[in-house]
C-alpha positions in Angstrom: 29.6 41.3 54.9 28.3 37.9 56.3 24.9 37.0 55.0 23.0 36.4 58.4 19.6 35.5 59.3 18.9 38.3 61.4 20.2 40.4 57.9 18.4 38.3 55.6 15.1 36.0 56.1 14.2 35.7 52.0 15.8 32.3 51.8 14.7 29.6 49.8 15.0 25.8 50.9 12.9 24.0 47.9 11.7 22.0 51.2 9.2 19.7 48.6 12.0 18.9 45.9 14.2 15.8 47.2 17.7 16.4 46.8 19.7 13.6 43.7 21.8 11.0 45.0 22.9 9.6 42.3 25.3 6.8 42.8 23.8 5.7 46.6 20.8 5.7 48.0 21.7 7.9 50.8 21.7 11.9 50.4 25.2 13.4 49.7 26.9 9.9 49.7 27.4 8.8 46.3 30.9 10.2 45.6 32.0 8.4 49.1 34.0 5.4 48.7 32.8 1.9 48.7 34.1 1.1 51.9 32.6 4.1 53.7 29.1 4.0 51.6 29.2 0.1 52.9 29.3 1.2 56.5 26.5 3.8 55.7 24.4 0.7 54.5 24.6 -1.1 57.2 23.4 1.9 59.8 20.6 3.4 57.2 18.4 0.7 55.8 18.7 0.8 52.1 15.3 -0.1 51.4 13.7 2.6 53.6 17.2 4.6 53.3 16.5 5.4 57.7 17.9 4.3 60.9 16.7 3.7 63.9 19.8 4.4 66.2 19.8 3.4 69.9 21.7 6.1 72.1 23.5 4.6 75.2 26.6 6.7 75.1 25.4 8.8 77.9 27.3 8.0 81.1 30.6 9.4 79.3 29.9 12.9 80.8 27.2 11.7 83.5 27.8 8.8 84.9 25.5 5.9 85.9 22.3 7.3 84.2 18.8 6.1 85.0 18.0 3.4 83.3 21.6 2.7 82.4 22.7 1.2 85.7 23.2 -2.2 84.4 23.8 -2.1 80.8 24.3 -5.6 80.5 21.0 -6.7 81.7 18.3 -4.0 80.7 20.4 -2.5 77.9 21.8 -5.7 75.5 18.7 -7.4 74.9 17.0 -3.8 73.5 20.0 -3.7 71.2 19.3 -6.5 68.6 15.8 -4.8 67.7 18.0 -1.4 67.1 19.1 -0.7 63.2 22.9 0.6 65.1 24.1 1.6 68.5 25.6 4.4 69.5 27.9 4.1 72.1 31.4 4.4 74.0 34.3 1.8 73.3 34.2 1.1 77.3 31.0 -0.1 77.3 31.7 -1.9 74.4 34.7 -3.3 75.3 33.6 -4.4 78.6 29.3 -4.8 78.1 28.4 -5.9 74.3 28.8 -9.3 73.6 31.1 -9.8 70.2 28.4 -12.0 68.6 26.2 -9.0 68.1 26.2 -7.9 64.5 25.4 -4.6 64.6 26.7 -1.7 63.3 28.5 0.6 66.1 28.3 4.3 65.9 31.4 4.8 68.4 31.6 7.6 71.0 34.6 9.4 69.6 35.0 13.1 72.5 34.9 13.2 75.6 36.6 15.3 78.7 34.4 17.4 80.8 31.7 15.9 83.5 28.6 17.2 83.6 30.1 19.0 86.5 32.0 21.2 83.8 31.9 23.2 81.1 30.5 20.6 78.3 32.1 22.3 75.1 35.6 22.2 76.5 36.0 18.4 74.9 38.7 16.6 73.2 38.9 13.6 70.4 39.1 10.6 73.0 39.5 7.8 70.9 42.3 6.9 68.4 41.0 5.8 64.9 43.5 2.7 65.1 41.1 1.7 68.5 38.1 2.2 66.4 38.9 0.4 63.2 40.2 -2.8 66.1 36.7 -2.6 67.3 35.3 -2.5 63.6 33.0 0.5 64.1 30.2 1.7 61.5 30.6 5.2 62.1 32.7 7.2 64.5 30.9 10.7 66.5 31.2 13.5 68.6 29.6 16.7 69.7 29.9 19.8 68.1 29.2 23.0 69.8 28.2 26.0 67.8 28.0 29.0 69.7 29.6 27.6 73.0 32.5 28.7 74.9 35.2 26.4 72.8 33.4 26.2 69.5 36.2 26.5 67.8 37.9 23.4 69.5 35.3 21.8 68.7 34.8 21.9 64.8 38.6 21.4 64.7 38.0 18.1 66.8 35.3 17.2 64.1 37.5 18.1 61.1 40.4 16.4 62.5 37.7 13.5 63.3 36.6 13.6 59.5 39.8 13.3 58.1 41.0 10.1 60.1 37.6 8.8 58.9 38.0 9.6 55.2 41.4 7.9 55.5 39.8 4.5 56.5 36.2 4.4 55.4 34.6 5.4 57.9 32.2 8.3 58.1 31.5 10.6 61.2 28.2 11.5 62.1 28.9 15.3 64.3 26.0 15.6 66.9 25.2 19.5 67.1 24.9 19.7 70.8 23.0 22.5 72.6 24.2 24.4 75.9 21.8 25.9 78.3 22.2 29.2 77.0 21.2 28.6 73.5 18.3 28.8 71.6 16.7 25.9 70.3 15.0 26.9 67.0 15.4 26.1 63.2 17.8 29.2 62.5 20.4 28.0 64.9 20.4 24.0 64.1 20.1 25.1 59.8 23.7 27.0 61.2 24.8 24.3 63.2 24.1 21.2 61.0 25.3 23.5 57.6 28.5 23.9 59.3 29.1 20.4 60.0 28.2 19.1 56.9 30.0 21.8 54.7 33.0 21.0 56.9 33.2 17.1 56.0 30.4 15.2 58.4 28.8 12.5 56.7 25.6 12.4 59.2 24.3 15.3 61.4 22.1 14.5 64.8 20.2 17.0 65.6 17.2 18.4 67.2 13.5 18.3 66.3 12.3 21.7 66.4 8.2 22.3 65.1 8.7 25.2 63.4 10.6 24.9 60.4 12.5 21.6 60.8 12.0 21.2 57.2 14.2 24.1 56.6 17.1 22.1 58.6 17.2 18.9 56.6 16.4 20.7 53.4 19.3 23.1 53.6 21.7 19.8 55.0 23.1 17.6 52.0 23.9 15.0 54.4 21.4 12.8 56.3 20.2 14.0 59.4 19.4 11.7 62.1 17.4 13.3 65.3 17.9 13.2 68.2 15.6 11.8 71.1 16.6 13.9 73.8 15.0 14.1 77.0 12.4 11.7 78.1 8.8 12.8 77.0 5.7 10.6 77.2 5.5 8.4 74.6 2.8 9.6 72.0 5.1 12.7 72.2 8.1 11.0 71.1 6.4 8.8 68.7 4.8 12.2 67.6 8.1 13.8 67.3 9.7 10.9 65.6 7.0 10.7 63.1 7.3 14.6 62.4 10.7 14.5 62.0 10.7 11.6 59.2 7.7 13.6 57.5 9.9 16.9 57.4 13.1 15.2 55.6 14.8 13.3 58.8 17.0 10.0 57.8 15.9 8.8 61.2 16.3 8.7 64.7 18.9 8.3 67.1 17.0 7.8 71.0 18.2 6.8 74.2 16.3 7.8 77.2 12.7 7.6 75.2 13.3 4.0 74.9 15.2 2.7 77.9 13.6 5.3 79.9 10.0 4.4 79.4 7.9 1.6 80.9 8.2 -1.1 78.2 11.6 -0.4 76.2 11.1 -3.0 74.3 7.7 -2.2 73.2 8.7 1.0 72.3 12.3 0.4 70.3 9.8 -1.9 68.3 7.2 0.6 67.4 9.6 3.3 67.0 11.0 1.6 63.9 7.5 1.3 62.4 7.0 4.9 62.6 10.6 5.4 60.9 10.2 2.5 58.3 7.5 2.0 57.6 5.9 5.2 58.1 2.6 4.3 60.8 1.2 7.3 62.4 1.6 8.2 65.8 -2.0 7.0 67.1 -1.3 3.5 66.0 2.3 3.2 67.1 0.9 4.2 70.6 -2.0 1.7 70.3 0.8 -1.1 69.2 2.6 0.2 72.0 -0.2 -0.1 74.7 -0.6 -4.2 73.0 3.0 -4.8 73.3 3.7 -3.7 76.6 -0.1 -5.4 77.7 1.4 -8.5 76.0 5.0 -8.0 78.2 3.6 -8.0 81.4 1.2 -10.9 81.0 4.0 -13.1 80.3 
């Protein structure tokens, strides 16, 4: 009989004892090949061992989203103060100039609008396309408990395997349907799943109860995601919580390009994730920044 959580809560995480990585600096990656843990290096910091990801893949279910009309002139310059970018190969291909060093995290499922059923995706991108475009990381959602969960892990494992064949890892992105709950027992599922089935990175959710649990029962990194647009000693808040609680960093579109001074904010953002600054000072650096901005 399955051992579930509504069966069984006596479950023990150790959420104070690091996990080993011997071999790597990055959790669950030292028996990876060199190729693949040299990708991972150059999208997780090695010194801090966290990203700082910068989201812009959003239009492939829902179009022209705000603050992503033009990519190529409010989007590009935020990218070089990004650790990676994590994007489509259309707005890659047509947007991001090739002088740009850094490391892609590439779009990798697409299919239904926003005017659909979102779980009812497909793998959109050959792996020949991505290794032409010389992608860090390749990614797609994965959508425990929706309509075509099943499709999806199978698009991830399939994903997974083309990945391990070249060196590349795949970072699965548990994504959440309007029917779901949002709490740690569902994403410790979610993110479990996709790491015992091959993912080398999980994005997930911030949730404040238990989010420890999440990343202490994942041997991979997890990476979380900004989601919707909050006010910005929120997100700097939940970033901060998230790194605290075992997080490998954050992945955040519409918190940045979204706000009133993206710039200002990618740039404290990574303080909070490297170098650890609490979220009162990141807002105060914020307030300077964005002071500083508009007087120039």
């Amino acid at each position: 009989m399955p051992d579930t959580d509504a069966v069984k809560e006596a479950k023990k995480f150790y959420e104070d004892v690091p996990a080993k990585t011997p071999g790597f600096f990055l959790k669950g990656a030292g028996s990876l090949d060199w190729g693949m843990k040299n990708r991972l290096a150059r999208i997780f910091n090695p010194n801090s061992g966290r990203t700082v990801m910068f989201a812009i893949d959003h239009g492939y279910f829902q179009g022209p989203t705000t603050g992503l009309e033009r990519i190529d002139l409010t989007i590009v310059p935020l990218m070089y103060h990004a650790d990676a970018i994590m994007l489509t190969r259309g707005i890659l291909r047509t947007t991001v100039p090739p002088s740009l060093t850094k490391p892609v995290v590439m779009r990798c499922s697409g299919g239904p609008s926003i005017l659909k059923e979102l779980s009812n995706e497909e793998l959109a991108v050959d792996i020949e396309d991505a290794i032409r475009m010389n992608v860090s990381a390749i990614t797609l959602q994965v959508f425990i408990g929706g309509e075509f969960e099943t499709r999806s892990v199978h698009n991830m494992t399939r994903l997974v395997d083309m990945g391990l064949r070249y060196g590349i890892p795949t970072m699965a992105v548990t994504a959440v349907g309007k029917d779901m709950v949002r709490d740690a027992r569902y994403f410790r599922l979610a993110c479990r799943i996709c790491a015992e089935l091959g993912a080398q990175i999980i994005k997930t959710y911030y949730v404040p109860e238990g989010f420890e649990t999440i990343t202490a029962s994942c041997p991979v990194p997890i990476v979380m995601a900004g989601g919707k647009k909050i006010p910005v000693l929120d997100a700097l808040t939940m970033a901060y919580n998230a790194i605290q609680q075992g997080a490998s960093g954050v992945d955040m579109g519409r918190n940045i390009f979204q706000s009133d001074a993206p710039e200002a904010m990618m740039k404290v953002i990574g303080k909070v994730v490297h170098e650890d600054m609490k979220p009162q000072d990141a807002y105060e650096l914020y307030e300077t920044l964005k002071n500083e901005a508009e007087k120039s």
